[in-house]
C-alpha positions in Angstrom: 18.3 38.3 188.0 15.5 35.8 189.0 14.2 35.0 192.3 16.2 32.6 194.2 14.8 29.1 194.6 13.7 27.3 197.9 14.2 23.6 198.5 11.9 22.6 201.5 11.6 18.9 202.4 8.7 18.1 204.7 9.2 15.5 207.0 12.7 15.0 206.8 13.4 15.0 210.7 12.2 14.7 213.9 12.5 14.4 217.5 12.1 11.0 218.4 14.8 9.0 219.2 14.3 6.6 216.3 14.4 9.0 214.2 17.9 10.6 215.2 19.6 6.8 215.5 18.2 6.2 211.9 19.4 9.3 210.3 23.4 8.5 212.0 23.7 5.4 209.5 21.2 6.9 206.3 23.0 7.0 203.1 21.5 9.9 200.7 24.1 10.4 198.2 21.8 12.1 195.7 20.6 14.7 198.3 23.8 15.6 199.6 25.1 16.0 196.0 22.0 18.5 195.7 23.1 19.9 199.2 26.2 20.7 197.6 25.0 23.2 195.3 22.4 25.1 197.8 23.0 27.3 200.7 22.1 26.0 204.0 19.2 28.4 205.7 18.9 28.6 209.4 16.7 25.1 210.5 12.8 25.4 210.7 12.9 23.7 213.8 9.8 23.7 216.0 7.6 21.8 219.2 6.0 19.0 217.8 2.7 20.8 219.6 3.3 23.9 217.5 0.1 24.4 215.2 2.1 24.6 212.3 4.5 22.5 211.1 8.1 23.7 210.4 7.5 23.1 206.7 4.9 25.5 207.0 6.4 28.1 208.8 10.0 27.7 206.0 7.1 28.1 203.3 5.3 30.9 204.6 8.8 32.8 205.1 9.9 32.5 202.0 6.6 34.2 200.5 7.2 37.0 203.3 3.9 35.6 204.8 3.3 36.4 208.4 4.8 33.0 210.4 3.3 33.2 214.1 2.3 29.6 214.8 -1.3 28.9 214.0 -1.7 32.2 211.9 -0.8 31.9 209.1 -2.8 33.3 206.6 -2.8 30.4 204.0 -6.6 31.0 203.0 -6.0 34.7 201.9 -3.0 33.7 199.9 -4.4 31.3 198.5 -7.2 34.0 197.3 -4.2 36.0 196.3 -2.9 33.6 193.9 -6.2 32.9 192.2 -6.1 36.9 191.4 -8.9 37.5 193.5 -9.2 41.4 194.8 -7.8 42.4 198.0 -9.7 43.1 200.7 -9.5 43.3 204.2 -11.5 40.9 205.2 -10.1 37.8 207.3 -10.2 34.0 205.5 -9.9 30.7 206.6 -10.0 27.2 204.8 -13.0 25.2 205.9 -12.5 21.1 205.1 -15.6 18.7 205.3 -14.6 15.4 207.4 -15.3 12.8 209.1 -14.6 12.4 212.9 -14.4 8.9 214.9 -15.2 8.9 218.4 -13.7 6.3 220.5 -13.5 5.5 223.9 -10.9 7.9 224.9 -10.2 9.5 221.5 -11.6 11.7 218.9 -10.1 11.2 215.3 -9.4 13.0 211.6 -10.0 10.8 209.1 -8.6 11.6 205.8 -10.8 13.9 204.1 -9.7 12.8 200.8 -11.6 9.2 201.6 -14.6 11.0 201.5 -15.2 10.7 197.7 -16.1 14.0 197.2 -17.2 15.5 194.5 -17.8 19.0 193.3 -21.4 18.2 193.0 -22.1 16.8 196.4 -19.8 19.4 197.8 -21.3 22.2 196.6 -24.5 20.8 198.2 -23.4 20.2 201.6 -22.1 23.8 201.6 -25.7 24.9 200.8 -27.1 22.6 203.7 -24.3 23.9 206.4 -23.7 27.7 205.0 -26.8 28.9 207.1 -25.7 27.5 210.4 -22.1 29.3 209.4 -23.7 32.5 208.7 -25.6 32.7 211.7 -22.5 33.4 213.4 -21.2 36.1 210.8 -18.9 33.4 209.2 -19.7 33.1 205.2 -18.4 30.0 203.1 -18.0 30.0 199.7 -16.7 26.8 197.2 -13.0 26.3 196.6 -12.5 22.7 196.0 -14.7 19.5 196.7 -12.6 18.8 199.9 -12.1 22.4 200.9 -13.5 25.6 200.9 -13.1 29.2 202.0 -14.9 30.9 204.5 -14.8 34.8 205.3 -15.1 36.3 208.6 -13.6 39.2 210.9 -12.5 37.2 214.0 -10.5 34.8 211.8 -7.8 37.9 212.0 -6.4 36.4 215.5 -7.8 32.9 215.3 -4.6 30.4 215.7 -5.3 27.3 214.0 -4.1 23.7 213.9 -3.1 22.8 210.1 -4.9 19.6 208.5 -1.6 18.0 208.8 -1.4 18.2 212.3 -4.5 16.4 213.5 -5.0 14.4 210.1 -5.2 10.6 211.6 -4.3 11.3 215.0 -6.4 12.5 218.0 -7.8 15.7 216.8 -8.6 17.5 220.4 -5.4 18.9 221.3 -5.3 20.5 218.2 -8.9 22.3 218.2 -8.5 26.1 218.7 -8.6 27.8 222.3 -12.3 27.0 223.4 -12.6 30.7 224.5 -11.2 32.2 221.5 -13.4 30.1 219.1 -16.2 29.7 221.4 -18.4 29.6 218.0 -16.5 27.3 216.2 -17.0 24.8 219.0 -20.4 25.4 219.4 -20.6 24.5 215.2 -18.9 21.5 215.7 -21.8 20.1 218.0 -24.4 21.0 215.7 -23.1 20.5 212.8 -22.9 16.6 214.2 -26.4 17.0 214.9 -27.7 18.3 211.9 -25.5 16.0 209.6 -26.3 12.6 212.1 -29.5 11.9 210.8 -30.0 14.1 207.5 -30.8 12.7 203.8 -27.7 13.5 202.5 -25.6 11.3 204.7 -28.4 8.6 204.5 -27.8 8.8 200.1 -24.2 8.2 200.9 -25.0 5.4 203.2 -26.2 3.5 200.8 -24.1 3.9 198.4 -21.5 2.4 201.4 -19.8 5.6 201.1 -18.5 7.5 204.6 -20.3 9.8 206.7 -19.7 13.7 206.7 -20.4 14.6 210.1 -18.0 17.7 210.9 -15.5 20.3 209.5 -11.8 21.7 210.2 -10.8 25.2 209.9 -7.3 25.6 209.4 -5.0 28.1 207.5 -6.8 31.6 209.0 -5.2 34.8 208.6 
């Protein structure tokens, strides 16, 4: 018999009041014909402060992944899936980005406007991987706009998903200062470092956007 099929559909509710009144008078004939034909699984409903979003957590259940909010393991699935051995080491994603500082805000632009490439992402991994290291936390390439990184105390590290802060203001979402007491500490010198070095001033002139910090989600 094969595996039973999930439908999830990010997105498809939420909490404001706008959104309820909208969804009284919505006409989805096509869905509810599909509706028809599935059985109805307990809501993935969740605080809109949660670290991961209720898509996440209905994903992560039906691939009998660990779902406690912030933890799950995403990055060493994600190794599992590429048929990569198991081992018992802790992983995380690590995404290149580009913050904003306002006045009163701090924000997550998409990393995806970046431009990256696998060549110039491959070689700001080799100009930040030392800094990573020197706190026992070792990155290796995945994709130009993500990769992994490997270390022990990612094991109880509750992180905000990508999603969460993506556009928005990204310091309510940054992990428990004294649980990630080097990740913070990274974020300010990474800033530093990448400020004023050559490879931001290359992109600079070719009007291209800075890289000046990272985001760790998916840890597990």
């Amino acid at each position: 018999m094969p595996a039973p099929a999930h439908l999830i559909i990010a997105y498809a509710a939420g909490a404001s009041e706008a959104c309820h009144k909208t969804l009284q008078g919505l006409a989805l004939p096509h869905l509810q014909r599909l509706l028809a034909r599935l059985t109805m699984q307990p809501a993935a409903s969740g605080a809109q402060t949660s670290y991961s979003t209720p898509h996440e957590r209905a994903l992560a259940q039906a691939l009998g992944l660990p779902c406690a909010d912030g933890r799950i393991p995403w990055a060493a699935w994600h190794r599992h899936s590429l048929g990569l051995p198991a081992d018992a080491q802790a992983w995380a994603f690590v995404t290149p980005c580009q913050w904003q500082v306002g006045a009163d805000h701090v924000s997550l632009c998409d990393p995806e406007a970046l431009g990256l490439d696998e060549a110039a992402s491959r070689a700001l991994l080799a100009i930040v991987a030392p800094w990573f290291a020197q706190d026992g936390i070792h990155l290796h390439y995945d994709q130009p706009t993500r990769w992994l990184a490997c270390s022990e105390w990612f094991a109880t590290l509750a992180t905000a998903s990508l999603e969460r802060a993506l556009l928005r203001d990204l310091r309510p979402w940054l992990p428990d200062a004294r649980a990630a007491r080097p990740l913070h500490r990274l974020h300010s010198e990474m800033q530093m470092l990448l400020h004023t070095h050559a490879f931001n001033g290359a992109r600079a002139e070719r009007a291209q956007p800075p890289v000046n910090a990272f985001w760790v989600h998916g840890a597990g």
